[in-house]
DOSE-881462 format. One line per 4 residues: number of its first residue (from 1); their letters; for each residue y, x, z of C-alpha. Coordinates in pm, whole numbers, plus 32768, in hexadecimal, padded with zeros to 4 digits. Last residue first. Layout:
// residues N
NUM) a) Y,X,Z; ...;
This chain:
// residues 581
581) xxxx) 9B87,4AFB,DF7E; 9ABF,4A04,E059; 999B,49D3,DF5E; 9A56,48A9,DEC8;
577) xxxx) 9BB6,4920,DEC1; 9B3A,4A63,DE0F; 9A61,499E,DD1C; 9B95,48A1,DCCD;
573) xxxx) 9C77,49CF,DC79; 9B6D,4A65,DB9F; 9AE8,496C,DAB4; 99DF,4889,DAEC;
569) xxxx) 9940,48B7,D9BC; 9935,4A2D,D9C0; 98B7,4A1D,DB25; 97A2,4916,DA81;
565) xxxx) 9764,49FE,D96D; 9705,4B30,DA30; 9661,4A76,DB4B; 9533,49D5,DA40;
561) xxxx) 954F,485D,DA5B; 950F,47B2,DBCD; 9444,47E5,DCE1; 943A,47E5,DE69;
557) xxxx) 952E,46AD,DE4D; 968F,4662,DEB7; 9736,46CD,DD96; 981B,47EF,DDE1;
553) xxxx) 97C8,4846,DF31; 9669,47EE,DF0D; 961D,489F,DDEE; 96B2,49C8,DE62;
549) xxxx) 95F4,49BC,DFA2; 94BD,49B4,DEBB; 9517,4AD7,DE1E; 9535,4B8C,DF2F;
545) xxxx) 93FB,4B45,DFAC; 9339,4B59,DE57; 93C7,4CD1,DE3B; 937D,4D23,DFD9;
541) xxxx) 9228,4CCA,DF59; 9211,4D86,DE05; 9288,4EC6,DEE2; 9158,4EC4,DFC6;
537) xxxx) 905A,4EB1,DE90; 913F,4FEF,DDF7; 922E,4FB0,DD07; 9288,50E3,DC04;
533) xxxx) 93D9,518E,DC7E; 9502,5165,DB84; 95DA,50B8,DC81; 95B3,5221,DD51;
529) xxxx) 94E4,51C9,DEB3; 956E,51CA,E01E; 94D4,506D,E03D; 95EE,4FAC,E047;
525) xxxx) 9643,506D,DF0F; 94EF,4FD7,DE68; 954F,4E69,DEDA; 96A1,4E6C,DE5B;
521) xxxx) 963B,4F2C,DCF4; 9544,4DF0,DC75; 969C,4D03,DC8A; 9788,4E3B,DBFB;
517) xxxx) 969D,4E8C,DAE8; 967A,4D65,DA65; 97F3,4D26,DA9D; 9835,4E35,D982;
513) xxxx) 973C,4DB1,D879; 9805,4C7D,D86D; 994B,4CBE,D8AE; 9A40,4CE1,D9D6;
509) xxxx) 99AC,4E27,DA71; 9AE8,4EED,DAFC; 9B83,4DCC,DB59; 9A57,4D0D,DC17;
505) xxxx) 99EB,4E62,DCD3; 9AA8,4E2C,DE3E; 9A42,4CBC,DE07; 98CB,4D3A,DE2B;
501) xxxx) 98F3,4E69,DF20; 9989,4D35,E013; 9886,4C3F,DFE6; 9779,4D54,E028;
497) xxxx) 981C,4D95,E14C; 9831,4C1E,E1EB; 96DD,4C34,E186; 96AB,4D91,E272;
493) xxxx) 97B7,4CF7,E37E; 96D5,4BDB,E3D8; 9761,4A8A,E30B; 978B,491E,E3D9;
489) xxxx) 991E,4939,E38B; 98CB,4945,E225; 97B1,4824,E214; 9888,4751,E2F8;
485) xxxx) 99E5,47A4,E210; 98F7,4729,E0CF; 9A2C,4755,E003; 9ABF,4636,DF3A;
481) xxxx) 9A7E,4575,DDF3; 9938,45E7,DDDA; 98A3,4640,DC61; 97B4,4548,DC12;
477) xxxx) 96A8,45C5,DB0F; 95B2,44B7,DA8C; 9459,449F,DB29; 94AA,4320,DBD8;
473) xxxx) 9521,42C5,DAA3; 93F4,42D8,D9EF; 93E2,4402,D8B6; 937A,437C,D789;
469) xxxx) 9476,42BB,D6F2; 95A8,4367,D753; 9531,44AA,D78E; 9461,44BD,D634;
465) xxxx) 959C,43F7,D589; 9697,4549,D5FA; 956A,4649,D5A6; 954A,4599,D436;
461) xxxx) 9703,45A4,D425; 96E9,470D,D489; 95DB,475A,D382; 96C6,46DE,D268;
457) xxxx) 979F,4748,D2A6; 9809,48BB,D352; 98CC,4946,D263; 9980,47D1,D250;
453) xxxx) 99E1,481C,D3CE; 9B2B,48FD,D358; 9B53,4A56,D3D6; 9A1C,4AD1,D483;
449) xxxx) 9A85,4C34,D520; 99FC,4D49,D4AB; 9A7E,4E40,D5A6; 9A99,4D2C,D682;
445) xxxx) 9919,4CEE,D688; 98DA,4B9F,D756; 9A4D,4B48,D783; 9A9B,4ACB,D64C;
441) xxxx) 995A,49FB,D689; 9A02,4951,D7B8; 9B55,4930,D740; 9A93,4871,D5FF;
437) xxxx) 99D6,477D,D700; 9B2D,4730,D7B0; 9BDB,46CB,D691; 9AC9,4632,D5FD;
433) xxxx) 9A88,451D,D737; 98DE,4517,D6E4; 989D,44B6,D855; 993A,45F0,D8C0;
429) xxxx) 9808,4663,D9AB; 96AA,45D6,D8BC; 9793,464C,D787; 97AB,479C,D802;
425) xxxx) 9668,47AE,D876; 95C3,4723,D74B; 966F,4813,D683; 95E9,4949,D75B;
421) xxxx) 9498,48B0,D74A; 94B5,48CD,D5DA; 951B,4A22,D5CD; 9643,4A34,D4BD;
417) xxxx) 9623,4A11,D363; 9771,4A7A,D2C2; 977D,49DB,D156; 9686,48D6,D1A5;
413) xxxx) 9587,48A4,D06E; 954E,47ED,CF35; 942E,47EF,CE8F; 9431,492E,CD77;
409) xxxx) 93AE,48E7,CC26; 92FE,4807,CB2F; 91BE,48A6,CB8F; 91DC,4841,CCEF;
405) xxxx) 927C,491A,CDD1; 92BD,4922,CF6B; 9157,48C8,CFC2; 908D,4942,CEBD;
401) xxxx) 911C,4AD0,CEE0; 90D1,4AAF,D060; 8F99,4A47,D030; 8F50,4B67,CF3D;
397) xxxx) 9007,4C46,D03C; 8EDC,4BCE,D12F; 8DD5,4C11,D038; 8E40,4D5A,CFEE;
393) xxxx) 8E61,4DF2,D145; 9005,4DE0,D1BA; 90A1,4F62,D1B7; 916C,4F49,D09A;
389) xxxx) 92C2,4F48,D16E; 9338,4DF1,D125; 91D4,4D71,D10B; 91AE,4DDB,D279;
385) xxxx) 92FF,4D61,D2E2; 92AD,4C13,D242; 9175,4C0E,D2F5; 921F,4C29,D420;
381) xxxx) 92E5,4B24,D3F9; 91E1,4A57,D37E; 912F,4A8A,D4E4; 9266,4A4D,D5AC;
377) xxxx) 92A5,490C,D513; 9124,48C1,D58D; 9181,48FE,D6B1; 9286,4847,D6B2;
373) xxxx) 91D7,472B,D61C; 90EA,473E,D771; 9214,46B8,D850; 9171,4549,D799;
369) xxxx) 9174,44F8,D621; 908F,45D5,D5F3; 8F95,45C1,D4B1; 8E27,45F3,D4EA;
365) xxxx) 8D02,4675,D424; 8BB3,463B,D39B; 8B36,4727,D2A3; 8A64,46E5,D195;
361) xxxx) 8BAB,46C8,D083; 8BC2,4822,D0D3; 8CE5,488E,D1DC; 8E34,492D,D171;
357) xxxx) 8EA9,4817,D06A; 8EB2,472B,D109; 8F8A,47BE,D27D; 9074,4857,D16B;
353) xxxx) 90E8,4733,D093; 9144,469F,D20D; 91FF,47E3,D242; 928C,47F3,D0D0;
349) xxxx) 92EF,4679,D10B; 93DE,46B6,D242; 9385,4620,D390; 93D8,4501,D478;
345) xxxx) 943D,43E5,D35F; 9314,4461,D274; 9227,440E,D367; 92AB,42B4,D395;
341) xxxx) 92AE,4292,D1F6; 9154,432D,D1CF; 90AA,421C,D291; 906E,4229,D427;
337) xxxx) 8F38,413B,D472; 8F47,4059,D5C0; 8F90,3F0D,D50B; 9107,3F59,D4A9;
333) xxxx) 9174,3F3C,D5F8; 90D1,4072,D671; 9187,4143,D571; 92BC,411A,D636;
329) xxxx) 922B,40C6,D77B; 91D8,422B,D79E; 90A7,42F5,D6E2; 9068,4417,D7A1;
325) xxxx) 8F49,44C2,D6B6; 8EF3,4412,D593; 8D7E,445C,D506; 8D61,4481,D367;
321) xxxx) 8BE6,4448,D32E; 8AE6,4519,D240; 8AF6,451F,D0EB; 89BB,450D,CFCA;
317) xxxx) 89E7,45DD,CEA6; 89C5,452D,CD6D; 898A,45D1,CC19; 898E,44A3,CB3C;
313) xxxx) 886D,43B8,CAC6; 883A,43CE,C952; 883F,42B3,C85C; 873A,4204,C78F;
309) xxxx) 87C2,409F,C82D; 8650,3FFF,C8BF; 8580,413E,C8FE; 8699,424D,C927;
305) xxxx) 87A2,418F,C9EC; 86B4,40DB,CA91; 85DF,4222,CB51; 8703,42B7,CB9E;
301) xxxx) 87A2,4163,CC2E; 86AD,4129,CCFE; 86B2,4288,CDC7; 8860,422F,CDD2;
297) xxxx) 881B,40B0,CE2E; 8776,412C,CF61; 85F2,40E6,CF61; 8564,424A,CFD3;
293) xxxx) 869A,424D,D097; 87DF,4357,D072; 88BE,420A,CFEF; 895A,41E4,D143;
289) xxxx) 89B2,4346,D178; 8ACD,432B,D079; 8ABB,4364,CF20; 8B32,4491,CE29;
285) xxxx) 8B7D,445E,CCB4; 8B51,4585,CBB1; 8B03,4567,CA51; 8B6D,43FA,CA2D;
281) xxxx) 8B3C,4378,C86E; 8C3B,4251,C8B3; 8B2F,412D,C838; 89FA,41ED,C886;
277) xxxx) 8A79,4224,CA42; 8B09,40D8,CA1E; 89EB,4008,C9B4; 8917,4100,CB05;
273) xxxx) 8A30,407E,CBB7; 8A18,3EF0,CB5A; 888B,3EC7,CB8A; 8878,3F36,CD11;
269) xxxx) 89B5,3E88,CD24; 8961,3D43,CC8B; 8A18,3CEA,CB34; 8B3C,3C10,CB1A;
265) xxxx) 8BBB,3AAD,CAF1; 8CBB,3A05,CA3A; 8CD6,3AAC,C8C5; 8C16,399A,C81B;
261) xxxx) 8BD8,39BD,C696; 8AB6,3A7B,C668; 8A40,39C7,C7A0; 8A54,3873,C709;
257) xxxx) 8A5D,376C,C848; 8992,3666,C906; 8A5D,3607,CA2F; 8A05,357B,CB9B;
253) xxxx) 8AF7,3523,CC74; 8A8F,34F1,CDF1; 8BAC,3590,CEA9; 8B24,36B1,CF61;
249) xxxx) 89D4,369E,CED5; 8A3B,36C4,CD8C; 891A,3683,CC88; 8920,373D,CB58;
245) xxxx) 8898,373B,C9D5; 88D0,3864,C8B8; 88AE,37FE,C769; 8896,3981,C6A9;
241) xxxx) 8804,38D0,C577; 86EB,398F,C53A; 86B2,3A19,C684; 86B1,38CA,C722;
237) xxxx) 870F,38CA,C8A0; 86B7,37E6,C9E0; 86C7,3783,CB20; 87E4,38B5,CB5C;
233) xxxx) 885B,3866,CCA7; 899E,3857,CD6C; 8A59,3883,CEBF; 8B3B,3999,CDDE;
229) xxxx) 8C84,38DD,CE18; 8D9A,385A,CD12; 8D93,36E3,CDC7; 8D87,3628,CC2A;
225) xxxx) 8D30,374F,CB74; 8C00,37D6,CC4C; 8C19,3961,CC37; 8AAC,39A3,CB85;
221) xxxx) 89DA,3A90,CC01; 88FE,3BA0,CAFB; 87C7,3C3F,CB75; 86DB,3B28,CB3C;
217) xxxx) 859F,3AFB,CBAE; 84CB,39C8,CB7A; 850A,386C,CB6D; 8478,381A,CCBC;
213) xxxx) 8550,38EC,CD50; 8594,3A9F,CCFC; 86EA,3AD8,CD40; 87B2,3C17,CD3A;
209) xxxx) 8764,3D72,CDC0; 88B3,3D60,CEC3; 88CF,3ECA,CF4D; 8A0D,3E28,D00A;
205) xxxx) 8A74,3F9D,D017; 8B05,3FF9,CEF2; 8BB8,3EB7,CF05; 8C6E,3F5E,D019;
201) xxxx) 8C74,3E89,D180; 8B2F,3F37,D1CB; 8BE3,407C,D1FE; 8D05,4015,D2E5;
197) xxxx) 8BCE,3F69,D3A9; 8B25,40A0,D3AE; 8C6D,4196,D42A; 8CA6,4089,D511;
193) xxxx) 8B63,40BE,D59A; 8B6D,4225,D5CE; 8A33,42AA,D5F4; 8A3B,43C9,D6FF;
189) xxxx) 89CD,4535,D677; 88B2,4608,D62A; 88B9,460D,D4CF; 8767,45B0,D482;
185) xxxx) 87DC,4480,D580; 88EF,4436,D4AC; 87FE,4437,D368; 873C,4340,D424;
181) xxxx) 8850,4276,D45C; 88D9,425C,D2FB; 876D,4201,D2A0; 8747,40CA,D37C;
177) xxxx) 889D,407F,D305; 8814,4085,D168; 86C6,3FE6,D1B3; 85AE,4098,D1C9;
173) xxxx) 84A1,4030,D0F9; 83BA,3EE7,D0B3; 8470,3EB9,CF5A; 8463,3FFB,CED4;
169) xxxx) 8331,3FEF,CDCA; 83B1,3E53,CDA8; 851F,3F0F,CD2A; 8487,3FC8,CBE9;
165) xxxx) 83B4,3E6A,CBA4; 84F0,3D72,CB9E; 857C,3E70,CAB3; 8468,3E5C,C9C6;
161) xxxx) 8445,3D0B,C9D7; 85CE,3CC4,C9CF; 85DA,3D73,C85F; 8675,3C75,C7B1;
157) xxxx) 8772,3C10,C8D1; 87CA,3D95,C8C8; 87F5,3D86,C763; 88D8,3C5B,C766;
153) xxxx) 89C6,3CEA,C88F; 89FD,3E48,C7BD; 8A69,3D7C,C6A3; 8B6E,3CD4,C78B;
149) xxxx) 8BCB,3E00,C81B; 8D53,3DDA,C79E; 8D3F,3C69,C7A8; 8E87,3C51,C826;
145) xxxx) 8E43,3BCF,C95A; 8D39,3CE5,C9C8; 8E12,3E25,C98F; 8F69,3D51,C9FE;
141) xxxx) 8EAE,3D1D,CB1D; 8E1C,3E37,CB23; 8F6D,3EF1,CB5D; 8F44,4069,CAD0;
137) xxxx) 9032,4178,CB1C; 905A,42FC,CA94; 9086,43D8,CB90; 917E,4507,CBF6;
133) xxxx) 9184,4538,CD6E; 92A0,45D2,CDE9; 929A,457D,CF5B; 93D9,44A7,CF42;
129) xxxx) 9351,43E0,CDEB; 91E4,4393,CEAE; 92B5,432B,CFCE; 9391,4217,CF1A;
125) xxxx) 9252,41C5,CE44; 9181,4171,CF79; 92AD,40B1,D010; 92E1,3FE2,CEB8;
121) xxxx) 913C,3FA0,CECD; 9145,3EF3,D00C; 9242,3E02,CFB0; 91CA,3DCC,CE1F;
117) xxxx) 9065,3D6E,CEBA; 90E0,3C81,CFA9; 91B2,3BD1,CE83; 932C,3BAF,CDFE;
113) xxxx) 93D0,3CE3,CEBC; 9519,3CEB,CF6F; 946E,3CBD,D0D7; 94EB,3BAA,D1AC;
109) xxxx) 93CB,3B0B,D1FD; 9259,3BB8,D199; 921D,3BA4,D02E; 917D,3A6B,CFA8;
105) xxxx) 9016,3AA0,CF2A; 8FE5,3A91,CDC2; 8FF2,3BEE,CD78; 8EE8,3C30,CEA7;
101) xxxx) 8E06,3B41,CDD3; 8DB4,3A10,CE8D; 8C62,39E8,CF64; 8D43,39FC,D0A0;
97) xxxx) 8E98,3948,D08F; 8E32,3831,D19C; 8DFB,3966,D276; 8F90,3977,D280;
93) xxxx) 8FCD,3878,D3BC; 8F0A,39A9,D479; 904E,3A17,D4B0; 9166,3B02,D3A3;
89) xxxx) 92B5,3B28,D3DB; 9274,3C8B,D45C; 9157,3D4F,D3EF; 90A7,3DA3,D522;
85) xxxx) 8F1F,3D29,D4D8; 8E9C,3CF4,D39B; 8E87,3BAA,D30C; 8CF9,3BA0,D280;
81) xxxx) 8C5D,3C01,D10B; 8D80,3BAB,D008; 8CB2,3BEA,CEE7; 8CFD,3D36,CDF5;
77) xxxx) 8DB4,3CCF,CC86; 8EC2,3DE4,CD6D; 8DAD,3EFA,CD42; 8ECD,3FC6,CD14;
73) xxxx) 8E12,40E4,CC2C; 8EC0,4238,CC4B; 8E98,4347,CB09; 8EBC,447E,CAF9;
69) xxxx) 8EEA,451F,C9CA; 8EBB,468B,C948; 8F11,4739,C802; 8EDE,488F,C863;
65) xxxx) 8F81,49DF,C898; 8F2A,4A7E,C9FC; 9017,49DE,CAC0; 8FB3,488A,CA5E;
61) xxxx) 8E3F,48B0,CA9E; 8EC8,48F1,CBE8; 8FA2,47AB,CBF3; 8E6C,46D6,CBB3;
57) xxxx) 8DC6,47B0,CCE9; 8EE1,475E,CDCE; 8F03,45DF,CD1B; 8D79,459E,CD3C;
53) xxxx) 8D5F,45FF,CEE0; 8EC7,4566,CF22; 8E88,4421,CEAD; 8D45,439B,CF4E;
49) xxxx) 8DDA,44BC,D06A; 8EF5,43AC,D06A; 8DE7,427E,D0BD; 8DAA,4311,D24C;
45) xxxx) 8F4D,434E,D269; 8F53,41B1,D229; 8FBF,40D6,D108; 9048,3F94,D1EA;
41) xxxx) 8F71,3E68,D182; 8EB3,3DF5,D07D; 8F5F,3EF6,CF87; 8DEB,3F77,CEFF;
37) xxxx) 8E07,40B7,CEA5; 8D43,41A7,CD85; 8D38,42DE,CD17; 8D1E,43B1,CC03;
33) xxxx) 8D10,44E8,CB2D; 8D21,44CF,C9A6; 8D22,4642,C8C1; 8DBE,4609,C78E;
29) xxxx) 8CD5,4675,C649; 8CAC,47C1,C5DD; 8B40,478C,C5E1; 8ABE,4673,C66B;
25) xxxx) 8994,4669,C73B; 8922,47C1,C778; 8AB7,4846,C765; 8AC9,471D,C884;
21) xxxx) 89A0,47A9,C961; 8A0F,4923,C918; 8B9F,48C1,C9A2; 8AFC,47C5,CAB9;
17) xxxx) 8A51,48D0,CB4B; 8B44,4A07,CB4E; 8C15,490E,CBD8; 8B5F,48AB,CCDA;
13) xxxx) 8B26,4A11,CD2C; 8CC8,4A33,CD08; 8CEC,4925,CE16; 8C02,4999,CF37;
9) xxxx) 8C9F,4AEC,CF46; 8C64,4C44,CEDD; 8DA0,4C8A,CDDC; 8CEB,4CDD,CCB3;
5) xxxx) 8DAD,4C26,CBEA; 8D26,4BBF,CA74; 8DBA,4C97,C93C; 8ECB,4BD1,C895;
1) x) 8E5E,4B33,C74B;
């Protein structure tokens, strides 16, 4: 075997972990990671770290030599809860659906897909494949209908004492969005009620411990065969013969069936994971916030996967929220949570890779999709450099290394990555016409001149959807038509100056790096300094000023994208005509 990493980060410890924990289990056996999602709705950024935390250290154990699977459960045998808000097509005309299983409930109009579930869970597989994430999935319905856990079903009916017992010690506890908001408020920061609802709409989180009427407790719930909803009852079972009887409250049918023998129905959550965690033999499986409670289905689950199924409860690290920053009526629309796929339309999937995989699972953290991505764009950038050079710490070239590779190789990457911001400014002035957008970056470092916009994809094409879909009209770059003649005939002589120095410079400084220098130089020579002379308080005032008359001659604010690039963009005829050249 490969000797283990010693790259200090969060992933390789788990690693270390789950490698001794497995060779303690099974020797030499395939190593199982998991997760699970519930396609009830659109798969948000909150459920990828349910992904993201097993597949980064799953892809770890990788690296180093061993068999290792991760597996993703679409809890698609899951009920259909409540219509969630902002999918379009769909009203409040849909609650006559709920109680169904998601596979059973039509998909929303006009999508290609033949149920809910199967819509939801095509857009989670379409980002899973782009960000490189190797998985193995499971449908439980096709799990539960085929009779797969049927034996698993019968033992748990057999021992319903003993599990009706482990969940009366929990009973009077927390309950699983109680919990989620005290562990917000450990963390010193807002609940996010989106966030919570987006949670409780995953099976994992319906924390359903099954029925216990008249008849008794059961943890096993029919799907009614005549309305297929869960509104039902167990009134009574036979051990012996496995006779199973219902009541549907939704419809009124009432059934007595052979359980050995009936694949229509499923077991409660609190019962089903702890089944799951025996039946696939989980090392490693994280869970959200939700389940941190004294009676969370994760606490229960340990102590039912040992005393009613003789398994072992996986390692499982508890995660923290995924804030949005910015979101715009994109994401909005979709119910007010971002998923993978919008994120993955504004930035590349190394950088989203990247913002997982550099904070433990404990840590709460935000993705931009405000000015903040450029930033952030700034950040990996840097990194980059860094790891380029071999100057990054450990941990953060670890991060690095699990964001552009996976164990099966390389993700792909833009040929010529250019600033972000510098993208976004481009596209934010040409309104993505390529013919002026590539004369522009030609011009940003004519000694290495950008010869064909495909060395720049696919990062230009995320900037290029980030200003259209995330920046609001009234901040988008307007370049004026004609000269501000008020604004120029209104200047004292020492603007009218610095106007003057500026257009005298444009042809000796037509790139990038050379009309930086020329735009921070004006101000400095005004004030008998060199162009190379540190700022001074005073100097960073007469700076702002100028550049402030800049912006308004040539866009008719006080602000706009960084000076360099917007000159560039504009080109140097029209800058002269505009600043009274």
């Amino acid at each position: 075997m490969v000797a283990q990493s010693t790259e200090a980060d969060w992933v390789s410890r788990f690693a270390d972990e789950v490698v001794a924990e497995a060779e303690r289990r099974a020797p030499g056996k395939p190593i199982v990671c998991a997760s699970g999602l519930s396609p009830s709705g659109p798969i948000h950024l909150g459920n990828l770290r349910e992904v993201m935390t097993p597949h980064l250290v799953a892809d770890e154990i990788r690296r180093r030599g061993y068999e290792c699977e991760h597996i993703i459960s679409w809890d698609d045998y899951d009920r259909y809860r409540k219509v969630p808000a902002g999918i379009p097509g769909v009203d409040q005309g849909w609650a006559e659906h709920i109680g169904k299983p998601l596979t059973a409930v039509p998909a929303p109009p006009g999508s290609p897909h033949d149920s809910w579930a199967a819509h939801f869970k095509a857009a989670m597989e379409e980002a899973l494949a782009e960000l490189g994430v190797e998985y193995r999935g499971i449908s439980q319905t096709e799990q539960y209908t085929s009779g797969a856990y049927r034996e698993q079903i019968l033992h748990a009916m057999r021992h319903r004492a003993d599990i009706d017992a482990v969940l009366d010690r929990y009973r009077t506890k927390d309950k699983p969005k109680d919990a989620a908001k005290k562990a917000s408020a450990k963390q010193q920061k807002p609940v996010d009620e989106a966030e919570l609802e987006a949670a409780e709409g995953s099976g994992a989180a319906g924390e359903d411990d099954g029925s216990a009427g008249g008849a008794g407790y059961f943890p096993y719930k029919p799907y009614c065969t005549v309305c297929n909803k869960d509104f039902t009852s167990v009134t009574s079972y036979d051990d012996e013969s496995t006779e199973l009887s219902y009541a549907c409250t939704a419809c009124g049918h009432t059934e007595t069936v052979t359980l050995r023998e009936f694949d229509h129905g499923k077991l409660v959550w609190k019962v089903d994971w702890p089944m799951r965690w025996k039946y696939e033999g989980v090392v490693f499986e994280p869970s959200g916030v939700d389940h941190s409670s004294p009676g969370s289905s994760y606490v229960v689950g340990g102590q039912i996967v040992r005393e009613v199924f003789g398994g072992e409860q996986p390692i499982g690290p508890m995660y923290a929220f995924v804030g949005i920053s910015g979101m715009a009526k994109m994401s909005s629309s979709k119910g007010g949570v971002p998923t993978p796929g919008d994120a993955l339309q504004i930035m590349e999937a190394p950088l989203l890779r990247w913002l997982y995989a550099r904070r433990r699972p404990n840590q709460s953290f935000k993705i931009a999709f405000d000015q903040e991505i450029q930033r952030m764009y700034d950040e990996w950038d840097a990194l980059e450099r860094k790891v380029a050079e071999g100057s990054a710490q450990p941990a953060d070239a670890a991060a690095h290394s699990r964001a552009v590779r996976t164990a099966s190789g390389p993700l792909p990457a833009t040929p010529r990555p250019l600033p972000y911001r510098t993208l976004a400014s481009v596209a934010d002035i040409t309104g993505g016409n390529e013919e002026q957008t590539l004369r522009i970056l030609r011009e940003l470092d004519p000694e290495r001149p950008v010869t064909s916009l495909d060395e720049t994809r696919p990062r230009l094409d995320r900037a290029e959807c980030w200003i259209s879909t995330q920046v609001p009209a009234e901040q988008r770059t307007v370049v004026r038509e004609e000269p501000d003649t008020e604004l120029l005939d209104s200047l004292d002589e020492r603007a009218a100056e610095s106007l003057r120095l500026l257009l005298a410079g444009l042809a000796d400084h037509w790139s990038l790096e050379g009309l930086t220098t020329l735009v921070y130089g004006v101000p400095k020579v005004q004030a008998g300094l060199t162009p190379e002379a540190k700022p001074t308080p005073e100097l960073k005032v007469a700076q702002r000023s100028f550049f402030a008359l800049l912006y308004r001659l040539l866009v008719s604010r006080e602000t706009g994208p960084r000076l360099p690039t917007l000159l560039l963009a504009v080109g140097a005829d029209r800058v002269r005509a505009l600043l009274g050249g």
